[in-house]
MDTraj code that builds the backbone (N, CA, C; nanometers):
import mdtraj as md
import numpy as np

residues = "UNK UNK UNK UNK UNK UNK UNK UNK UNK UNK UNK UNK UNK UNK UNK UNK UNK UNK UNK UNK UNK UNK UNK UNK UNK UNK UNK UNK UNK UNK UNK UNK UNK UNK UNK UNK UNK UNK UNK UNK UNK UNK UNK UNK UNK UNK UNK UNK UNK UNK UNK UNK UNK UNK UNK UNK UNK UNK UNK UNK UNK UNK UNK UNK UNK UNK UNK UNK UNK UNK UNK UNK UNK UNK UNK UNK UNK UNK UNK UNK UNK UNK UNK UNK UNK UNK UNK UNK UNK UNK UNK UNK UNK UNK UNK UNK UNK UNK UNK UNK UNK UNK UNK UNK UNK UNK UNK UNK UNK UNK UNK UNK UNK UNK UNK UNK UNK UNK UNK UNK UNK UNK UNK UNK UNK UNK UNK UNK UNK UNK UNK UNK UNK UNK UNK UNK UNK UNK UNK UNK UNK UNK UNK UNK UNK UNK UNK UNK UNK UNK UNK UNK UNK UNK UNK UNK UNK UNK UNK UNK UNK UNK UNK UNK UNK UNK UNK UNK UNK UNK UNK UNK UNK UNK UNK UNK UNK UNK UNK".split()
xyz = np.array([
    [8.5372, 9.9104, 8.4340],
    [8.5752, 9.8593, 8.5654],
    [8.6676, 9.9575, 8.6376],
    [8.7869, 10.0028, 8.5727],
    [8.8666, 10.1283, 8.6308],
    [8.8086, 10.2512, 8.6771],
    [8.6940, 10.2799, 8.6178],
    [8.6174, 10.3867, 8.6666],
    [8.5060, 10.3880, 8.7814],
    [8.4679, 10.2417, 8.8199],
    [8.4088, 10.2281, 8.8968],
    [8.4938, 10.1821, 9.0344],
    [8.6252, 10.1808, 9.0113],
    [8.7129, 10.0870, 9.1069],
    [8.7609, 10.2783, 9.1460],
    [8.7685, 10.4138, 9.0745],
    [8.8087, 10.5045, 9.1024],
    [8.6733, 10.5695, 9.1773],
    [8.5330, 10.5634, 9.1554],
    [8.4252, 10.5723, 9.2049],
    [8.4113, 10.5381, 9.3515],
    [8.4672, 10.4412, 9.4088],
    [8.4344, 10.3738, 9.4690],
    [8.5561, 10.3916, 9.6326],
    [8.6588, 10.3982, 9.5272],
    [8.7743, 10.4953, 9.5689],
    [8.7327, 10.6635, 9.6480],
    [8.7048, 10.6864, 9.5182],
    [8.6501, 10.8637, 9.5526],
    [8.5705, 10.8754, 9.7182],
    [8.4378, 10.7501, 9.6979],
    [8.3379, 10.7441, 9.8064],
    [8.4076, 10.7454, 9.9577],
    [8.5075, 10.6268, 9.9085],
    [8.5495, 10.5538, 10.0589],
    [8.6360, 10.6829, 10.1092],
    [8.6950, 10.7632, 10.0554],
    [8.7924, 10.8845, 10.0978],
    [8.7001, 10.9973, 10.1392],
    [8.6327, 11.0020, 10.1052],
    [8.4900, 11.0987, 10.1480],
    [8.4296, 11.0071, 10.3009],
    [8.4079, 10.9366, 10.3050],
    [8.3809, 10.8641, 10.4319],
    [8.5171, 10.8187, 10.5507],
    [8.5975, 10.8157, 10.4494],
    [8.7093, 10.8108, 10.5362],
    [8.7538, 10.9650, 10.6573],
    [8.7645, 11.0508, 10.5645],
    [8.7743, 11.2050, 10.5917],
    [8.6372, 11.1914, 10.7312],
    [8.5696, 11.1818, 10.6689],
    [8.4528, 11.1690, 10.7947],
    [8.5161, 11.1385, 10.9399],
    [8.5006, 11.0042, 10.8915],
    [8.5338, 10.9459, 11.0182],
    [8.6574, 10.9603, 11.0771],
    [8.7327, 11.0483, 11.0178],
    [8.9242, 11.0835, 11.0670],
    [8.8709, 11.1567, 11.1499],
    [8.8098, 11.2942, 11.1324],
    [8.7737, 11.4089, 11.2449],
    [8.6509, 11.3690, 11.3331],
    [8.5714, 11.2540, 11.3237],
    [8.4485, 11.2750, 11.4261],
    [8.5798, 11.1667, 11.5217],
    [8.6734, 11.1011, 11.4918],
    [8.7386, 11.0346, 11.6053],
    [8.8279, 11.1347, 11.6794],
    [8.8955, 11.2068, 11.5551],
    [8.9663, 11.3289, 11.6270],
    [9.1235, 11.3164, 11.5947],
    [9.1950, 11.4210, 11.5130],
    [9.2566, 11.3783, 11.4204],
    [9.4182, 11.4189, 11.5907],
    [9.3918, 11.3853, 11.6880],
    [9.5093, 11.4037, 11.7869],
    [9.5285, 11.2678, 11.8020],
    [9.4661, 11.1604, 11.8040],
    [9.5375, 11.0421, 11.8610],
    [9.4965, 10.9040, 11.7496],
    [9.5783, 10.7870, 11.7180],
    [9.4933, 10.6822, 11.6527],
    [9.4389, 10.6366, 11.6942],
    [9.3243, 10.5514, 11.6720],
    [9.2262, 10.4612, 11.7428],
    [9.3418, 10.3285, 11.7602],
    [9.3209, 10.2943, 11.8939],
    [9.4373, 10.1625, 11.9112],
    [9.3428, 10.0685, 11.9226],
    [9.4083, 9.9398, 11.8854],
    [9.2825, 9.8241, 11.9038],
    [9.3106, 9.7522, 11.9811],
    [9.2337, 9.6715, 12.0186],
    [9.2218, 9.5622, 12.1594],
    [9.2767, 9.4832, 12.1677],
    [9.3768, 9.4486, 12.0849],
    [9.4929, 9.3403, 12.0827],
    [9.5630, 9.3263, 11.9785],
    [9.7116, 9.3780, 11.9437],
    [9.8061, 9.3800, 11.8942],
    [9.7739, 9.2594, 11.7372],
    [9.7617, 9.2839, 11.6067],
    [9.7609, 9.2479, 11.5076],
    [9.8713, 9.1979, 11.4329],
    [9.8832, 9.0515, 11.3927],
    [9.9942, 9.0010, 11.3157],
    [9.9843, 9.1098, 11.1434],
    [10.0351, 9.1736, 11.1276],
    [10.0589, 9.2044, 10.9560],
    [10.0996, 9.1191, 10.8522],
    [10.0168, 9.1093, 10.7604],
    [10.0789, 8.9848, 10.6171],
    [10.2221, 9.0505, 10.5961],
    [10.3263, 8.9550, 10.5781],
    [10.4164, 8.9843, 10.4905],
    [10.4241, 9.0619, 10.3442],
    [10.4704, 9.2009, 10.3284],
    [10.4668, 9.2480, 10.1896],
    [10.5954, 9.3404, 10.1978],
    [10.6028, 9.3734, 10.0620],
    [10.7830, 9.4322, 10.0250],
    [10.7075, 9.5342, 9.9013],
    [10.8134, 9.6318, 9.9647],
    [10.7797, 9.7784, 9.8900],
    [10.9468, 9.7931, 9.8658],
    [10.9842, 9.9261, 9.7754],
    [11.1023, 9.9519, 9.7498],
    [11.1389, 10.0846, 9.7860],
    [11.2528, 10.1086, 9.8375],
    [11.3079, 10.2043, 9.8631],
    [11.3804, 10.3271, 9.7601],
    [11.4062, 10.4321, 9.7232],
    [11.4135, 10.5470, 9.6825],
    [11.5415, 10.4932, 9.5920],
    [11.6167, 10.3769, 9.5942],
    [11.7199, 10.3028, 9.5286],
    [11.6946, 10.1687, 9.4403],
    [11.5285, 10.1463, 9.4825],
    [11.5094, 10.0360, 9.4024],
    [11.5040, 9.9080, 9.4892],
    [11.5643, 9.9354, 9.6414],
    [11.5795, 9.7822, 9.7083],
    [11.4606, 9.7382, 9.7436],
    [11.4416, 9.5604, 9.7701],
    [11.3172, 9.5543, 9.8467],
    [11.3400, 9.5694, 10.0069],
    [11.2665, 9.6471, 10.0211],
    [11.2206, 9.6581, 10.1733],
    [11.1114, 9.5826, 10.2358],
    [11.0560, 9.5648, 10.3584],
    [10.9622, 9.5236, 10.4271],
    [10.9597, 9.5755, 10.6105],
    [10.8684, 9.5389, 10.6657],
    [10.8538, 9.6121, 10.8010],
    [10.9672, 9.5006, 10.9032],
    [11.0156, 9.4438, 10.8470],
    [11.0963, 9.3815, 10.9232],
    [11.1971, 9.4266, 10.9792],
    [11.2328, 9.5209, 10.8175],
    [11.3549, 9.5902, 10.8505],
    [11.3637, 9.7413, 10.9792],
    [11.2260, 9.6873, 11.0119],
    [11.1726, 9.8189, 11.1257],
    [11.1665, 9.8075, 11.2250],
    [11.1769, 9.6547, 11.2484],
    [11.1597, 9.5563, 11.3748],
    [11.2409, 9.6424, 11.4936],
    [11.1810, 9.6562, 11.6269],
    [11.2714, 9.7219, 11.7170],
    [11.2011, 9.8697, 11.7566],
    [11.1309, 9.9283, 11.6379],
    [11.0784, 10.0420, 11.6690],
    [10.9298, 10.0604, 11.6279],
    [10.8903, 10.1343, 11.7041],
    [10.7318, 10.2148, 11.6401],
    [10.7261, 10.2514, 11.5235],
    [10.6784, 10.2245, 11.4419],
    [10.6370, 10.2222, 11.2813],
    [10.4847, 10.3607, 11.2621],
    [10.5201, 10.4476, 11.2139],
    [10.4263, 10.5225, 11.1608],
    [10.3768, 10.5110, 10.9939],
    [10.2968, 10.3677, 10.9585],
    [10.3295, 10.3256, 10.8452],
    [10.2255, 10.4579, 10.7726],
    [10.2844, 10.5381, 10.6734],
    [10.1513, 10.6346, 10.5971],
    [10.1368, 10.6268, 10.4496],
    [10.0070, 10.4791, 10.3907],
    [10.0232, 10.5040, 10.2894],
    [9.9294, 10.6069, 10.2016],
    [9.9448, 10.6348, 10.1007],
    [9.9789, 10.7646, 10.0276],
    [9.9880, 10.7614, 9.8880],
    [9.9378, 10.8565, 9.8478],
    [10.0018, 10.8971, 9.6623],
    [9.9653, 11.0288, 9.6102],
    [10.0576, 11.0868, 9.5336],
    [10.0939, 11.2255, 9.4847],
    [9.9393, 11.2891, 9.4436],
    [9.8708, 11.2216, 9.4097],
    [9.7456, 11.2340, 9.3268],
    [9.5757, 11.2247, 9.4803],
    [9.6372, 11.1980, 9.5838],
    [9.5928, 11.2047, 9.6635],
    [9.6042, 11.3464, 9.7435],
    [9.4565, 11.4363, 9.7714],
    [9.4451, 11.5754, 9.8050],
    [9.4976, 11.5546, 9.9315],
    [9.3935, 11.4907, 10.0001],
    [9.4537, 11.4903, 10.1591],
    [9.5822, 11.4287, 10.2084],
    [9.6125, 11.3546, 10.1333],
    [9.8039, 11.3084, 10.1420],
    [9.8664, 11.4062, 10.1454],
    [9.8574, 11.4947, 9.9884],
    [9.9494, 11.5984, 9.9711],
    [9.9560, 11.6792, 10.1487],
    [9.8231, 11.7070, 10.1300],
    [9.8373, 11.7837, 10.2602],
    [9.9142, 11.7652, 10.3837],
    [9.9153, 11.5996, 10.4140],
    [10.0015, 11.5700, 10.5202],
    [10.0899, 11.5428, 10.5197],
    [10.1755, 11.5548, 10.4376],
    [10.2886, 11.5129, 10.3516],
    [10.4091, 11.6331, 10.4946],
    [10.4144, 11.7585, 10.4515],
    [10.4506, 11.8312, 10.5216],
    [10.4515, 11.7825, 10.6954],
    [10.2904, 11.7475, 10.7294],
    [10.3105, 11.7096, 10.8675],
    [10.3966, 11.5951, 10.8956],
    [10.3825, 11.5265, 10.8257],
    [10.4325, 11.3904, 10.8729],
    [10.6012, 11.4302, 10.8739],
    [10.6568, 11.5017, 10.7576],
    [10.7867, 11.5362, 10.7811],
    [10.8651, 11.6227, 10.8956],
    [10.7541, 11.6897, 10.9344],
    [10.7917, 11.7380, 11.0629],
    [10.7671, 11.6501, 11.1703],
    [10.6793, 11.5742, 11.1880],
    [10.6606, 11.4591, 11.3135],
    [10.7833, 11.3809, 11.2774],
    [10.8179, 11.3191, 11.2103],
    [10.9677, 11.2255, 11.1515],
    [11.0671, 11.3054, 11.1634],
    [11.0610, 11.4560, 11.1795],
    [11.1853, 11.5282, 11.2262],
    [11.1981, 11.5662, 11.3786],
    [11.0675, 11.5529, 11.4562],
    [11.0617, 11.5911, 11.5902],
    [11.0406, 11.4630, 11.6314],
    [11.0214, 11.3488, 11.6281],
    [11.0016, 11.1983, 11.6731],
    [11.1153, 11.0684, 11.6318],
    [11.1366, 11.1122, 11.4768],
    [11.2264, 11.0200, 11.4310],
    [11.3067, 10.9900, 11.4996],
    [11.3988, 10.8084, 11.5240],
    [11.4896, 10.8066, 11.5345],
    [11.4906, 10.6484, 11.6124],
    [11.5680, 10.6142, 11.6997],
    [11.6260, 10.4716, 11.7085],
    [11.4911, 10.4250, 11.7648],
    [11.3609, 10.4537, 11.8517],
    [11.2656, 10.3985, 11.8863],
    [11.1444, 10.4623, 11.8022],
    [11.1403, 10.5388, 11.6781],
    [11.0487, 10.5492, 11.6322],
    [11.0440, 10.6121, 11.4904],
    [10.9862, 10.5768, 11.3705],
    [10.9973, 10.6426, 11.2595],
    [10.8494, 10.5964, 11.1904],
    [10.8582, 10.7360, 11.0791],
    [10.7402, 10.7579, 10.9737],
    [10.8059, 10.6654, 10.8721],
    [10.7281, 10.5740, 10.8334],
    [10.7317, 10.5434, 10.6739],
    [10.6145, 10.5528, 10.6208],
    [10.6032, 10.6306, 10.5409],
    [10.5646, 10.6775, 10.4222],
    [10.5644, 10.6326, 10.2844],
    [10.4693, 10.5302, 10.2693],
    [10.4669, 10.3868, 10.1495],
    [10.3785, 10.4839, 10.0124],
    [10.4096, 10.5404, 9.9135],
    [10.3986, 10.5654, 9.8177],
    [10.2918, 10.4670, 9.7083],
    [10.1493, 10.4724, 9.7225],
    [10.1137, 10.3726, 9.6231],
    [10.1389, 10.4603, 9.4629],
    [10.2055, 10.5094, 9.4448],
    [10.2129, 10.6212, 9.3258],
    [10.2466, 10.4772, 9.1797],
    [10.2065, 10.5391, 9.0623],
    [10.2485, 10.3987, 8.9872],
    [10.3765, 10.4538, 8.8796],
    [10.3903, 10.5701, 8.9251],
    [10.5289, 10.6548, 8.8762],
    [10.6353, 10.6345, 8.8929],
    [10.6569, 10.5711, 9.0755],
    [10.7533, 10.5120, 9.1736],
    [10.8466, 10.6337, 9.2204],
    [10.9666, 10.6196, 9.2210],
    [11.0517, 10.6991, 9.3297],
    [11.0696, 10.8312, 9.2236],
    [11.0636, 10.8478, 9.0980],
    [11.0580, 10.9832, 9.0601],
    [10.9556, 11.0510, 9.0587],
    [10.8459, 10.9963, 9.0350],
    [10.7036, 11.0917, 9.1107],
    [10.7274, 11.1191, 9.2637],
    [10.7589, 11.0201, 9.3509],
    [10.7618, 11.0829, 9.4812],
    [10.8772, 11.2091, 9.4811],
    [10.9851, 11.1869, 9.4479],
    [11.1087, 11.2774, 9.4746],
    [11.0249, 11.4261, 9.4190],
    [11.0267, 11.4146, 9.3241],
    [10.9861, 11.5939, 9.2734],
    [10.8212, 11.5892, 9.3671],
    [10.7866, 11.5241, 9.3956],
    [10.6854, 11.5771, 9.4703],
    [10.7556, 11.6294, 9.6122],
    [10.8240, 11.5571, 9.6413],
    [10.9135, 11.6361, 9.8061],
    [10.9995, 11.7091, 9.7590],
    [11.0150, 11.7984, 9.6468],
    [11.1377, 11.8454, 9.6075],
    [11.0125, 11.9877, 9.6199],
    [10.8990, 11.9475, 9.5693],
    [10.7615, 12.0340, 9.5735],
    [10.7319, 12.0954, 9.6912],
    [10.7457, 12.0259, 9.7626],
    [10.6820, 12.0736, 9.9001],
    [10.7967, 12.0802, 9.9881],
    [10.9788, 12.0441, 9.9751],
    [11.0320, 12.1176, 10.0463],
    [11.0427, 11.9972, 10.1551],
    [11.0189, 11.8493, 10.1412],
    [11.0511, 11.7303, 10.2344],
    [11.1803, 11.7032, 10.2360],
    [11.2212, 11.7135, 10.3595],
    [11.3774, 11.6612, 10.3593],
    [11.3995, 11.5637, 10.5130],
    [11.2982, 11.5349, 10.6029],
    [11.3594, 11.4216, 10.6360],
    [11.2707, 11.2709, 10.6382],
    [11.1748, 11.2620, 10.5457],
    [11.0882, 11.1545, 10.5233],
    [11.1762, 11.0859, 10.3693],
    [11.1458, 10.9519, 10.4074],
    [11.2339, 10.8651, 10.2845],
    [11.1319, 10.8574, 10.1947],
    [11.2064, 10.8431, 10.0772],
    [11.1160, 10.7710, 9.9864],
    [11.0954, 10.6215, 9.9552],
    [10.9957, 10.6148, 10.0091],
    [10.9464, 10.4901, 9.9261],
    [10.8368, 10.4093, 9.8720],
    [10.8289, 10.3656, 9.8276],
    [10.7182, 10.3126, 9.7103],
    [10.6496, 10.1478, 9.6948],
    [10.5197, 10.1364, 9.6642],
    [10.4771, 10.0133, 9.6925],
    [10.3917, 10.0642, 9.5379],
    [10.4383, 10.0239, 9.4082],
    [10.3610, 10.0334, 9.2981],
    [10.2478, 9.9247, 9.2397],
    [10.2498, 9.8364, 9.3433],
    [10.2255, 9.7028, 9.3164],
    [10.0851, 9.6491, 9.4570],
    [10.1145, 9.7972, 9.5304],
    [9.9723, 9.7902, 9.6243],
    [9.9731, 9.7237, 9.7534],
    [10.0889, 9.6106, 9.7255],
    [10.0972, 9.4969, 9.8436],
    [10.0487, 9.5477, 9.9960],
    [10.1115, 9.6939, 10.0221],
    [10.0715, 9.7077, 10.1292],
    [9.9356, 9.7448, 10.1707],
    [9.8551, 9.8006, 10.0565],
    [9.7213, 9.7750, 10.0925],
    [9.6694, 9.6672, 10.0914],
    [9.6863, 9.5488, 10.0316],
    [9.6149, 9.4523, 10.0520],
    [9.6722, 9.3599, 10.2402],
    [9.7424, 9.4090, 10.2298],
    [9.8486, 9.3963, 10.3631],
    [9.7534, 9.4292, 10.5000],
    [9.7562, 9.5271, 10.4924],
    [9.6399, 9.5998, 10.5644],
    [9.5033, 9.6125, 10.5647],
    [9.4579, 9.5429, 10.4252],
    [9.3280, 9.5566, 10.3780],
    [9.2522, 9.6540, 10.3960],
    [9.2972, 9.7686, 10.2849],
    [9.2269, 9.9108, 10.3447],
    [9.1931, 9.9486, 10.1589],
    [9.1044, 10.0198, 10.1344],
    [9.0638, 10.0782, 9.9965],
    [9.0685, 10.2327, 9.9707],
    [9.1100, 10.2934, 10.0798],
    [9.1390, 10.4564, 10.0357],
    [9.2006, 10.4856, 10.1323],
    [9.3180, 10.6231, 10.0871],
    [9.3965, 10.6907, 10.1344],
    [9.3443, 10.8187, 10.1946],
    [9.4164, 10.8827, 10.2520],
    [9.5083, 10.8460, 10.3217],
    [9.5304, 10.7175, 10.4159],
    [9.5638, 10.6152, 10.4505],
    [9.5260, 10.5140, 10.5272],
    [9.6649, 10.4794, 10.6097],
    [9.6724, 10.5585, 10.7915],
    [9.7876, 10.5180, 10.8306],
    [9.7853, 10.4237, 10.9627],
    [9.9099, 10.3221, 10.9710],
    [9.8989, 10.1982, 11.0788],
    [10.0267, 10.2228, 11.1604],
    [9.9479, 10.2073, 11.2936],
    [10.0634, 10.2412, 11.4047],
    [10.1265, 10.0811, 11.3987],
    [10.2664, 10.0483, 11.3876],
    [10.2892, 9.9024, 11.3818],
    [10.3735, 9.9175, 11.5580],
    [10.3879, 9.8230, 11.6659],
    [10.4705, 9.8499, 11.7653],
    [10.5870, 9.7671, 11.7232],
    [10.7000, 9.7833, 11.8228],
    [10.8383, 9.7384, 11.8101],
    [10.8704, 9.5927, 11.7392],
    [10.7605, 9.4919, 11.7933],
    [10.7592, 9.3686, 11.7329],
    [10.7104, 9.3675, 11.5811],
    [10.6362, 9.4461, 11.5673],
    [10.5879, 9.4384, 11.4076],
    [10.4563, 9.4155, 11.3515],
    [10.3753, 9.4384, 11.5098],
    [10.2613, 9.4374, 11.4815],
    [10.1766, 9.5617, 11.4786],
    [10.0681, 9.5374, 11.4111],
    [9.9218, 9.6435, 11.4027],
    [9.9330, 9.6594, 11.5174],
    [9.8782, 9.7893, 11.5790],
    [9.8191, 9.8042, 11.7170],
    [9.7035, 9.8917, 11.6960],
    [9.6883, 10.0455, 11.5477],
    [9.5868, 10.1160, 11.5646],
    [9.6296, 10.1698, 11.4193],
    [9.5169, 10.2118, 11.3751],
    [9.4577, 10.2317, 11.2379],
    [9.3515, 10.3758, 11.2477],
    [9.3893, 10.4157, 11.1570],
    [9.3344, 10.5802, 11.1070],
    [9.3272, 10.5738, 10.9666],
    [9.1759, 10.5912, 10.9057],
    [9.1959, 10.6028, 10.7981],
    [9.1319, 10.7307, 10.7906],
    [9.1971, 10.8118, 10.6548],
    [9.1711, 10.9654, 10.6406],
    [9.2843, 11.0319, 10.6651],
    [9.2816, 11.1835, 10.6910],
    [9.3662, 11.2724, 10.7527],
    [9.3969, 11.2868, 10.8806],
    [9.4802, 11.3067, 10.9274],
    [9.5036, 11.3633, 11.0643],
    [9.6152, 11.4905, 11.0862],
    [9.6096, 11.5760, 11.1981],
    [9.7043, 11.6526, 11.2381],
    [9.8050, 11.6256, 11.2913],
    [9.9023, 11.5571, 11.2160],
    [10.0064, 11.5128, 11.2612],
    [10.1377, 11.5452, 11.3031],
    [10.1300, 11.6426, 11.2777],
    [10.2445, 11.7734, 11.3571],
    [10.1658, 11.8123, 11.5220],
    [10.0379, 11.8217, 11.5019],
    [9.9311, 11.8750, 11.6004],
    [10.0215, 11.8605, 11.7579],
    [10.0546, 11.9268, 11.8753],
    [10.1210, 11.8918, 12.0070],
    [10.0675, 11.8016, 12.0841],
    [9.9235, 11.7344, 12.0621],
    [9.8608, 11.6324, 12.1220],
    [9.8898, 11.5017, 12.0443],
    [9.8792, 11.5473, 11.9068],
    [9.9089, 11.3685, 11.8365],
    [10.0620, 11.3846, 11.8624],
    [10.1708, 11.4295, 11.8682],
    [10.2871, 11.4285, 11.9418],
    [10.3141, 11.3562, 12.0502],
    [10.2003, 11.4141, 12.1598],
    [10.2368, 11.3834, 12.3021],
    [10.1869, 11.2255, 12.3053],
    [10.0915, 11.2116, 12.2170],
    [10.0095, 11.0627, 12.2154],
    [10.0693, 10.9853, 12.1362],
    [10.2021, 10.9868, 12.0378],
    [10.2237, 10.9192, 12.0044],
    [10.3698, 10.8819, 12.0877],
    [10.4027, 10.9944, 12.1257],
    [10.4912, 10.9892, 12.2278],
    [10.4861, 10.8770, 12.3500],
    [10.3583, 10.8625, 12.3741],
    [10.3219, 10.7846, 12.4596],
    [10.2675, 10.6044, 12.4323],
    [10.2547, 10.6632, 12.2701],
    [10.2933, 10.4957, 12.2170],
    [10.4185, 10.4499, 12.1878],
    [10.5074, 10.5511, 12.1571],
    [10.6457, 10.5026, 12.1780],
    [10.7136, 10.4442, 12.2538],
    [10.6722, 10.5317, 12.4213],
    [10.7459, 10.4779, 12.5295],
    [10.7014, 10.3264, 12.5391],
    [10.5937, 10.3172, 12.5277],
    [10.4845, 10.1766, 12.5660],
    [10.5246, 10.0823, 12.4550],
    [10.5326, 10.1121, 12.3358],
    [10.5617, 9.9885, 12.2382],
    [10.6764, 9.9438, 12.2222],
    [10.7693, 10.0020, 12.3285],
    [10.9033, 9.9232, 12.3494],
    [10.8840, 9.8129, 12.4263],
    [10.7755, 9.8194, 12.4816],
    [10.7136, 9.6763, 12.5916],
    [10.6607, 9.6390, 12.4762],
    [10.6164, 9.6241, 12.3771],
    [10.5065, 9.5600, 12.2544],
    [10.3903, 9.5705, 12.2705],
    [10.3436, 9.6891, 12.3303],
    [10.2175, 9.7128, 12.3704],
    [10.0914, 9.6274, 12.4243],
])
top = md.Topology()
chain = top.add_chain()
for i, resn in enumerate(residues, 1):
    res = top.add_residue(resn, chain, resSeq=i)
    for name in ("N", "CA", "C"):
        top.add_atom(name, md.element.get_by_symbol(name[0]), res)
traj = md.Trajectory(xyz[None], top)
């Protein structure tokens, strides 16, 4: 069963990748009306529980992720630079870790690649995929100020890129209205 649940895995990330670049890895696909999110709790780089509540107020770049994931690794870097050129009181990257290692697999992995302003944190327990109901990574959700879904990308994207910048820039200003 584990091997077919990693099979199946493998496929959907291969189709995912697809469909990241034929949409176009500068902007997320936004959807047609703002999405309630299930309640779920991941932990922070200390062990606390967290949840998107505690995000309430700002644009949420939720990116989940794991060390063992090719195209993660890869964006790992971008996303820390978008969270260093975007971060801050109306907008931040979180970066949900499905790793089953938890906060010491993530740390030496950003210790790897040289991450210093993305947090760590960790969901070993998946919640937030079932949250989102998504089956392969990379898989990231624009949440707006209230705390809802608004747009979904699954796969890679260029997330440093000066257009997914300017476009998310422009979901920022807007999801202070709640989009």
């Amino acid at each position: 069963m584990e091997v077919m649940k990693h099979v199946f895995l493998a496929l959907f990330l291969m189709l995912g990748v697809t469909a990241a670049h034929a949409e176009g890895p500068t902007q997320i696909p936004l959807l047609d009306q703002p999405r309630d999110v299930d309640a779920f709790v991941f932990a922070d780089a200390e062990g606390n529980a967290r949840s998107l509540q505690d995000f309430k107020g700002k644009v949420v770049l939720v990116n989940l992720w794991a060390t063992w994931c090719v195209p993660c690794r890869t964006e790992m870097p971008q996303l820390d630079r978008l969270q260093a050129e975007l971060g801050g009181d109306k907008f931040t990257v979180l970066p949900l870790s499905l790793d089953r290692g938890g906060a010491d697999t993530v740390n030496s992995f950003y210790k790897e690649i040289d991450v210093k302003s993305l947090p760590v944190m960790v969901d070993q327990a998946n919640f937030s995929a079932r949250a989102f109901k998504i089956f392969g990574l990379p898989s990231t959700f624009l949440v707006n100020a209230d705390g809802q879904e608004i747009g979904r990308l699954i796969g890679p994207a260029e997330w440093d890129d000066p257009k997914m910048i300017s476009f998310l820039q422009g979901v920022i200003d807007e999801g202070q209205k709640g989009l």
